[in-house]
VEXKEPA-461227 format. One record per residue (C-alpha): residue in three letters; residue number from 1; x, y, z. Coordinates in Angstrom, 1 decimal, padded with zeros to 4 digits. Example, Ala and Ser with C-alpha at 12.3 -4.5 7.8 and 13.67 -1.06 7.14 Angstrom:
% VEXKEPA-461227
+--------+-----+--------+--------+--------+
! residu ! num !     xx !     yy !     zz !
+--------+-----+--------+--------+--------+
!    ALA !   1 !  012.3 ! -004.5 !  007.8 !
!    SER !   2 !  013.7 ! -001.1 !  007.1 !
+--------+-----+--------+--------+--------+
***
This chain:
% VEXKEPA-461227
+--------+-----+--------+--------+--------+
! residu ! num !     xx !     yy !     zz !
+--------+-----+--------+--------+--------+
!    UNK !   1 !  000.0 !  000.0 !  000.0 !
!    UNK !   2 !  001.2 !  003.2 ! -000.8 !
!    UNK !   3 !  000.5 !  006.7 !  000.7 !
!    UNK !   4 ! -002.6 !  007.7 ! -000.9 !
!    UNK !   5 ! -003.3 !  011.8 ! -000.8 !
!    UNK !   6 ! -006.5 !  013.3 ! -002.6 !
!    UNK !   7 ! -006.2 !  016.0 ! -005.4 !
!    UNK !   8 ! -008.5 !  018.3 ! -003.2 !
!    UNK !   9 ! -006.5 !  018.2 !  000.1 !
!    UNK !  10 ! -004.2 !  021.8 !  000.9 !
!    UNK !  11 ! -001.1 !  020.3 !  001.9 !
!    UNK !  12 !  001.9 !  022.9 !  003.0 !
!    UNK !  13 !  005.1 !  022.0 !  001.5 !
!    UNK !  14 !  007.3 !  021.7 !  004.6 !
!    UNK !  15 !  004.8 !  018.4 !  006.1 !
!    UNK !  16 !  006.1 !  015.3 !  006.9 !
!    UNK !  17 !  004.1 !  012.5 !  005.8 !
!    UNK !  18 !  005.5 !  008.8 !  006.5 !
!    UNK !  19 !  004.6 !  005.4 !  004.2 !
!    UNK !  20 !  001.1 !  003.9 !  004.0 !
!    UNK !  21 ! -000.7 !  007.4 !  005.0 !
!    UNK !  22 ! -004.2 !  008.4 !  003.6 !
!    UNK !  23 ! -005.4 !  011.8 !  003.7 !
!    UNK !  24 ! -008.8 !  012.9 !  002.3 !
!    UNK !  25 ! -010.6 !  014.9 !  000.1 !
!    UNK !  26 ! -010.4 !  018.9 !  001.3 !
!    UNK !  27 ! -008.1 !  018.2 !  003.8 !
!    UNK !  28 ! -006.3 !  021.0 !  005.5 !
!    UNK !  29 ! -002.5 !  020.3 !  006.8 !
!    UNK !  30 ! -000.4 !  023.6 !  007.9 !
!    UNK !  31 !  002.9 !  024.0 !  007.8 !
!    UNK !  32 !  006.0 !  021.9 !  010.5 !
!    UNK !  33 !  003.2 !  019.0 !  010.7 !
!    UNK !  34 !  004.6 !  015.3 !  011.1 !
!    UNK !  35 !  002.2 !  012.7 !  010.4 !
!    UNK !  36 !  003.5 !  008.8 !  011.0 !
!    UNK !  37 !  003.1 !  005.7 !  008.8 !
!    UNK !  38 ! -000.2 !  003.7 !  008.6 !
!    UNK !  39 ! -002.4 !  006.8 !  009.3 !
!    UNK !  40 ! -005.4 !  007.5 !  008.2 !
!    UNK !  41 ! -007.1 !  011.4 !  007.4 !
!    UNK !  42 ! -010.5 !  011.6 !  007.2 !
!    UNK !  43 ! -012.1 !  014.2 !  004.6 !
!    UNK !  44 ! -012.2 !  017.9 !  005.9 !
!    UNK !  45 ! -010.0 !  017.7 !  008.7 !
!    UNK !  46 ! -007.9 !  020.8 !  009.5 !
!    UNK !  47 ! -004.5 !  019.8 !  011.3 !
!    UNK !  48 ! -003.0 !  022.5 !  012.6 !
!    UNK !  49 !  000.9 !  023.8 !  012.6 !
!    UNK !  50 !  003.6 !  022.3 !  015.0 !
!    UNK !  51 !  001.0 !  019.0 !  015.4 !
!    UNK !  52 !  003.1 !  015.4 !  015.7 !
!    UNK !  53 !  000.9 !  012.7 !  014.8 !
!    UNK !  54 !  001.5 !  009.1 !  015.4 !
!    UNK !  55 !  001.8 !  005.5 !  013.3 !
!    UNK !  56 ! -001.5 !  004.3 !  012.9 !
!    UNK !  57 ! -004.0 !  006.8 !  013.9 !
!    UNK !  58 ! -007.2 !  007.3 !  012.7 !
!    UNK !  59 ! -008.6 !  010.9 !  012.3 !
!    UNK !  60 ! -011.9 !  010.9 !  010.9 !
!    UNK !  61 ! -014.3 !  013.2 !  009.2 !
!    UNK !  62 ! -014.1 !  017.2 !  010.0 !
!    UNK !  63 ! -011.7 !  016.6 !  013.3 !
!    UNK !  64 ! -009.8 !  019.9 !  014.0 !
!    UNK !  65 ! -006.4 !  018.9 !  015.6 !
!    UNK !  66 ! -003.7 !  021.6 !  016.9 !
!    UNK !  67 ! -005.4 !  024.6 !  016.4 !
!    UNK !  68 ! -004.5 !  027.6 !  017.9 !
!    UNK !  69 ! -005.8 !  027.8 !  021.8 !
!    UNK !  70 ! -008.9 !  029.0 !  022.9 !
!    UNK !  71 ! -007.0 !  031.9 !  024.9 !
!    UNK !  72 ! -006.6 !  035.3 !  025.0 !
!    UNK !  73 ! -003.0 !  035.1 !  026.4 !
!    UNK !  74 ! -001.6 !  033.3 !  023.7 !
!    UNK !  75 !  000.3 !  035.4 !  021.2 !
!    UNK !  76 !  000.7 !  033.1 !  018.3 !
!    UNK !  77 !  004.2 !  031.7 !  020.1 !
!    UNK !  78 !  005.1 !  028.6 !  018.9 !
!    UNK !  79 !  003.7 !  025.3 !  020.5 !
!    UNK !  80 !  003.3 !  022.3 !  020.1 !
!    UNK !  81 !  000.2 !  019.3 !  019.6 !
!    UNK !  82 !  001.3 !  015.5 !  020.1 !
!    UNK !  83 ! -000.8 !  012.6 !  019.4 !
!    UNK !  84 !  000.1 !  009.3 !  020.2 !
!    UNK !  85 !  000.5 !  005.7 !  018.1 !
!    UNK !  86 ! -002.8 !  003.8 !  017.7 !
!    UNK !  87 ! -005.0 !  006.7 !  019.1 !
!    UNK !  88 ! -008.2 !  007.3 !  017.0 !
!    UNK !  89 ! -010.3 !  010.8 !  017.1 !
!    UNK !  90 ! -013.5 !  010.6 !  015.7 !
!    UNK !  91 ! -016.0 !  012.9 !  014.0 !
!    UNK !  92 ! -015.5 !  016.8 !  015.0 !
!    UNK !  93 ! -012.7 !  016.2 !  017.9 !
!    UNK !  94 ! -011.7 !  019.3 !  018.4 !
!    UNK !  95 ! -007.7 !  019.4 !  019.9 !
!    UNK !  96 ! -006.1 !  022.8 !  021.0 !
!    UNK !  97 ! -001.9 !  023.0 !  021.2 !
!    UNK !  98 ! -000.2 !  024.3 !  023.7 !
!    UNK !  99 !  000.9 !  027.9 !  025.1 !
!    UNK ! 100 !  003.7 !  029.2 !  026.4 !
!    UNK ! 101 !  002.6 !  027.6 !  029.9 !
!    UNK ! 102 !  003.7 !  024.0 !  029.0 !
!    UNK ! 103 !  004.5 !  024.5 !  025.6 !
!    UNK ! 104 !  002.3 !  021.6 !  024.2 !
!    UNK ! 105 ! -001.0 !  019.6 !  024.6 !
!    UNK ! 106 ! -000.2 !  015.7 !  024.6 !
!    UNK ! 107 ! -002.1 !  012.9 !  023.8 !
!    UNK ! 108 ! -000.8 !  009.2 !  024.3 !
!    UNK ! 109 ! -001.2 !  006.2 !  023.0 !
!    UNK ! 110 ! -003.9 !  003.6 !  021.8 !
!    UNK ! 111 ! -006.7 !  006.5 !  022.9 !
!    UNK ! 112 ! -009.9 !  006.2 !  021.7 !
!    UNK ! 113 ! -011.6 !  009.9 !  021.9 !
!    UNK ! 114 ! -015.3 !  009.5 !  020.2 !
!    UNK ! 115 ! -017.2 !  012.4 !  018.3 !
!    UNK ! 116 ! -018.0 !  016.1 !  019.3 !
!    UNK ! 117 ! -015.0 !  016.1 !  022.3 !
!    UNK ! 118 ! -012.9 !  019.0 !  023.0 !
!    UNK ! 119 ! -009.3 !  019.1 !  024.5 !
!    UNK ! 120 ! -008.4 !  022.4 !  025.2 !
!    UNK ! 121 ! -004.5 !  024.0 !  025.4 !
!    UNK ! 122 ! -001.7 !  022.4 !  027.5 !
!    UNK ! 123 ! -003.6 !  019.1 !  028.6 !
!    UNK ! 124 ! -001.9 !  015.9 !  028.7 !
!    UNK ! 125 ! -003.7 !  012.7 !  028.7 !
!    UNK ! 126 ! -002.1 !  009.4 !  028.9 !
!    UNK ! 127 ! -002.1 !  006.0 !  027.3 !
!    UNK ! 128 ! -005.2 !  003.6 !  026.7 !
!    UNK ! 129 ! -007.3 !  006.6 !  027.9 !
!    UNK ! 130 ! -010.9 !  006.0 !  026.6 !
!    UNK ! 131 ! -013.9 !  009.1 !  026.0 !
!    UNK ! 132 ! -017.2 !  009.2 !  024.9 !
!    UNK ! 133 ! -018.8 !  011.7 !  023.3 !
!    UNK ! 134 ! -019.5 !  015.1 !  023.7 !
!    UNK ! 135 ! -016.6 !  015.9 !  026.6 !
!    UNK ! 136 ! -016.1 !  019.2 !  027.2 !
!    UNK ! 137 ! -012.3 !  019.7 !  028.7 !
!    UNK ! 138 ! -010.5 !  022.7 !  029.9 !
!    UNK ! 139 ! -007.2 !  023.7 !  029.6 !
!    UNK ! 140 ! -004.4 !  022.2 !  031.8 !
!    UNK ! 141 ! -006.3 !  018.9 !  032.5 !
!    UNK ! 142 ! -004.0 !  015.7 !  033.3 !
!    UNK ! 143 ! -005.1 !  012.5 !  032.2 !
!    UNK ! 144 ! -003.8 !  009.3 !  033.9 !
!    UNK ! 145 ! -003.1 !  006.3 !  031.6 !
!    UNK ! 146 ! -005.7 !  003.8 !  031.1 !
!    UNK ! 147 ! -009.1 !  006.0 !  032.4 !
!    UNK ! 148 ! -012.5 !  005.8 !  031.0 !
!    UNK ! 149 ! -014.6 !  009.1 !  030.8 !
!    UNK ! 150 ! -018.2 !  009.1 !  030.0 !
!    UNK ! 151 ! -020.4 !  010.8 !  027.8 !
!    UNK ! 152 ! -021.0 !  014.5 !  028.2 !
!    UNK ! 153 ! -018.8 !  015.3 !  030.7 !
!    UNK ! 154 ! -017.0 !  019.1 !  031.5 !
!    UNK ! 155 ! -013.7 !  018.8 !  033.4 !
!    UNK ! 156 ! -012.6 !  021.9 !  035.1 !
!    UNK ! 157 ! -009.4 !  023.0 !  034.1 !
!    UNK ! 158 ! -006.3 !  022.6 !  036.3 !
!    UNK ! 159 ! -008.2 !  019.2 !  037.4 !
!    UNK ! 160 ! -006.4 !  015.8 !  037.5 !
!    UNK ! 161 ! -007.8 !  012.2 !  037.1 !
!    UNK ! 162 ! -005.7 !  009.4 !  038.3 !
!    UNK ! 163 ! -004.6 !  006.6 !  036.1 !
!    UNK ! 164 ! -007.3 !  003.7 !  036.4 !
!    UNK ! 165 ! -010.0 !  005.8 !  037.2 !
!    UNK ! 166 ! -013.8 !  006.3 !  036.0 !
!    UNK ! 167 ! -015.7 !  009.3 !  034.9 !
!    UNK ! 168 ! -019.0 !  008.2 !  034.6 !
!    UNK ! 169 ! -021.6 !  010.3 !  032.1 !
!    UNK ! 170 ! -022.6 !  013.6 !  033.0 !
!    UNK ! 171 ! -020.5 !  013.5 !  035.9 !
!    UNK ! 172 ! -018.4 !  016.8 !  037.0 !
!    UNK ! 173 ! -015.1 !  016.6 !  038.3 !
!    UNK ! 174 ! -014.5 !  019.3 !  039.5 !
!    UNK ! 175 ! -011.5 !  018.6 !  042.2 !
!    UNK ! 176 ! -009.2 !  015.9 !  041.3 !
!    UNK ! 177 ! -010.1 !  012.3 !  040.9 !
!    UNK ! 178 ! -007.8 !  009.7 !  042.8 !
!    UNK ! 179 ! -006.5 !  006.7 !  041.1 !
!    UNK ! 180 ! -008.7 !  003.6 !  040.9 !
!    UNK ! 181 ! -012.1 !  005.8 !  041.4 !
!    UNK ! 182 ! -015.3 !  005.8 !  039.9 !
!    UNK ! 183 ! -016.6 !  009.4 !  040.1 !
!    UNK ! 184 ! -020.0 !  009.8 !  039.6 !
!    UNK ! 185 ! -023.7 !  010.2 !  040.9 !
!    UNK ! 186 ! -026.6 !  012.2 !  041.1 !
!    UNK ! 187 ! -026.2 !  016.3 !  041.8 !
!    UNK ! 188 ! -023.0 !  016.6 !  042.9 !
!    UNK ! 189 ! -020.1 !  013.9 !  041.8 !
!    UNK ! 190 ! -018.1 !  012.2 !  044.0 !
!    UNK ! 191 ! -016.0 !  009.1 !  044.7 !
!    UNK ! 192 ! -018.9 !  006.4 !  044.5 !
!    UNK ! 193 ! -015.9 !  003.3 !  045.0 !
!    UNK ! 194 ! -013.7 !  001.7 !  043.1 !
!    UNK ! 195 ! -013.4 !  001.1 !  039.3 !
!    UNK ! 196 ! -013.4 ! -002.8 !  040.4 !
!    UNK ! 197 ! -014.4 ! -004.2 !  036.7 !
!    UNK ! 198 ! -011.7 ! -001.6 !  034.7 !
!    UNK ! 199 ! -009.2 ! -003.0 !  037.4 !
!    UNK ! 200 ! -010.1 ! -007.0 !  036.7 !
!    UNK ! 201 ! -009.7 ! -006.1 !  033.1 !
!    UNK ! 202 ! -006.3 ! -004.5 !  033.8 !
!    UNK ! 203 ! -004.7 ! -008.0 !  035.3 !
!    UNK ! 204 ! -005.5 ! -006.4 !  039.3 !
!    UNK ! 205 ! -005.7 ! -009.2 !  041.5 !
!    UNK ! 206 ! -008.7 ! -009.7 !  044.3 !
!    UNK ! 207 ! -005.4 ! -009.1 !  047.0 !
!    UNK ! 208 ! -004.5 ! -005.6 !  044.7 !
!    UNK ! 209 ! -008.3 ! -004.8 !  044.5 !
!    UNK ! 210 ! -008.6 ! -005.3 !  048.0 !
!    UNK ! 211 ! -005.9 ! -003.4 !  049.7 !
!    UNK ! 212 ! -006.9 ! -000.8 !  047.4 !
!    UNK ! 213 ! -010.4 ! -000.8 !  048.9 !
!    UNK ! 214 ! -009.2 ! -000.6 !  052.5 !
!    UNK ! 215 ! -006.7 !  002.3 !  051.6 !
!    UNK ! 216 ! -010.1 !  004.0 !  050.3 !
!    UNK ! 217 ! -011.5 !  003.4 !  053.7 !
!    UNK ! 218 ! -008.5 !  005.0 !  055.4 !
!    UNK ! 219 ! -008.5 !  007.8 !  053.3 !
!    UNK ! 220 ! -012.6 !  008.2 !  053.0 !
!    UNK ! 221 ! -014.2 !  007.2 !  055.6 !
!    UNK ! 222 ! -012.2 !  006.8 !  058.8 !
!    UNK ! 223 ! -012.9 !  010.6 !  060.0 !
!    UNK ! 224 ! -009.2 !  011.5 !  059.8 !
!    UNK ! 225 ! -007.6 !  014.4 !  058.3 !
!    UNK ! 226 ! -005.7 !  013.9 !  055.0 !
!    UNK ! 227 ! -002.1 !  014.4 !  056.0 !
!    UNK ! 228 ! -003.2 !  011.6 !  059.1 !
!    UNK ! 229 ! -004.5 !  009.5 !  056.2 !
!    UNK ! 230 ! -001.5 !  009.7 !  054.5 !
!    UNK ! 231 !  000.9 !  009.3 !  057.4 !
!    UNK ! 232 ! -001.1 !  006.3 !  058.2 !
!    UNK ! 233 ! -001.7 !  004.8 !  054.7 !
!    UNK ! 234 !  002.2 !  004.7 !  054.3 !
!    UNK ! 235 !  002.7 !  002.8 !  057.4 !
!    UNK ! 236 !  000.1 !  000.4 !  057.0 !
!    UNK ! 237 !  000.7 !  000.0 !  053.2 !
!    UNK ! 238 !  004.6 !  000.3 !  053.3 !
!    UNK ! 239 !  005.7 ! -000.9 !  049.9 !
!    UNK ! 240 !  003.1 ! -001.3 !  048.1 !
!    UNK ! 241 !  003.2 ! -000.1 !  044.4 !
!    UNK ! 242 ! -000.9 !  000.4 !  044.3 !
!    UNK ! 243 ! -001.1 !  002.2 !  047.1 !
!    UNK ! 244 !  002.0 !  004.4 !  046.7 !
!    UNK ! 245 !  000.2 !  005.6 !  043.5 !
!    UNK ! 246 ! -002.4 !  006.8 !  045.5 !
!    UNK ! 247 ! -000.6 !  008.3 !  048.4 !
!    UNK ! 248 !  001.5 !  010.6 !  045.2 !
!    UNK ! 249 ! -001.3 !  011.5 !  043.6 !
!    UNK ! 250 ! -003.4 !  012.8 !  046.6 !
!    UNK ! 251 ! -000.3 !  014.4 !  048.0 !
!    UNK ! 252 !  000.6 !  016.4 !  044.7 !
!    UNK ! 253 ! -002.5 !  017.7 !  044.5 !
!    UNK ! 254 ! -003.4 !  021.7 !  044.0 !
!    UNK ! 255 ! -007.0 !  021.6 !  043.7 !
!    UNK ! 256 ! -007.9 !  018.8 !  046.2 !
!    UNK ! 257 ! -009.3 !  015.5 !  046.0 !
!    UNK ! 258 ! -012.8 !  014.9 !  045.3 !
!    UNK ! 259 ! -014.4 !  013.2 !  048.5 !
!    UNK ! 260 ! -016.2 !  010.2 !  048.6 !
!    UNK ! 261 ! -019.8 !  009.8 !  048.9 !
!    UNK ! 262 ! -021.0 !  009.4 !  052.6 !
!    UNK ! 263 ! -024.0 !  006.4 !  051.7 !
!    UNK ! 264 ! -021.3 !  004.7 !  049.9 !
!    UNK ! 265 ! -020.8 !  001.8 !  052.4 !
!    UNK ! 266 ! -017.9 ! -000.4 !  051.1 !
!    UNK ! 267 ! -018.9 ! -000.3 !  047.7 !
!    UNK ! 268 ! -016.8 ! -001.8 !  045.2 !
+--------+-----+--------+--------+--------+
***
């Protein structure tokens, strides 16, 4: 197979385009754009300049990737969109680059972001990170690797989600979500447990899932402040990798954490 570029598609002259590429019909590509081998470019996309774009992507119809950001600082400096192998972006994705803040808006590999999602300037999502339609991100979101956000969801910028957690539809985070969470529920989202099911299909043993469930309780529901959490989550969990994740996360945090439901119980 051989890179395949339609007759109607504005192309600058300094792109990069690798082997086995397809780009479609009124395509528009600006100028220092790298695109890698194996992707596919749906008709009437507009990629934007300084955007790196992975082997084996899929980009489909009217998808507007590294465009300028949706902010009045920026002053056309020169920044950077990065999209990772294996990550697909569905119909009318919309995908900001950076400003001079972190210089770039990242997103990793094997990602699956459906139709009529925006990512605004300077966020960085990580790998296996799946969204349905219709999110609504801000600028300066991190993304954990391998999270599942629902349908119709805003995240408030500066807000964090941990790796391995859930967003469930129409949910609002708002405050960061730990690792491991699912974050939903009526009126105002919380932590409603853990993401038990993502973490069996990740390889997390019933022994992982479980201490993972009693750190929750130390951290949730135990009546303690969060530094006595802490303190007492690394004694009692001393060396384990799981938990570790969690005690980082919660202790890096700007925002704060989002709190747990109190009629929660010891859901899973």
């Amino acid at each position: 197979m051989a890179t395949v570029i339609h007759p109607t598609a504005i192309i600058d002259t300094d792109v990069q385009i690798g082997e086995n590429v397809t780009i479609g019909p009124y395509t528009v590509i600006e100028s220092d754009v790298q695109i890698g081998d194996g992707t596919s470019v749906g008709p009437h996309v507009m990629i934007g300049e300084g955007t790196r774009i992975g082997s084996k992507c899929r980009i489909f119809k009217s998808a507007a990737v590294g465009l300028i950001p949706q902010d009045k600082k920026f002053d056309n400096e020169k920044t950077f969109t990065f999209i990772g192998d294996n990550t697909l972006l569905r119909e009318f994705v919309t995908i900001n680059r950076g400003t001079t803040a972190r210089g770039e808006t990242r997103i990793g590999s094997n990602c699956w972001i459906m139709a009529y999602c925006h990512v605004a300037h300077d966020c960085l999502i990580g790998n296996e990170v799946t969204i349905s339609n219709g999110l609504a991100m801000a600028g300066h979101v991190e993304v954990g690797n391998y999270v599942t956000i629902g349908g119709i969801v805003p995240v408030h910028q500066f807000t964090r989600i941990g790796d391995y957690a859930m967003v469930a539809a129409v949910a609002k985070p708002f405050s960061d979500v730990v690792p491991y969470a699912i974050c939903g529920g009526e009126g105002e989202s919380r932590i409603v447990g853990i993401n038990k099911v993502g973490l069996e299909r990740r390889g997390f043993s019933s022994e992982q899932r479980m201490n993972i469930k009693r750190a929750y309780k130390i951290l949730f529901r135990e009546n303690l402040s969060q530094s006595d959490a802490l303190v007492k989550l690394e004694q009692k969990f001393s060396g384990d990798p799981d938990v570790k994740l969690l005690i980082d996360f919660v202790k890096s945090s700007s925002r704060g954490i989002m709190r747990m439901k109190v009629d929660t119980g010891d859901a899973d």
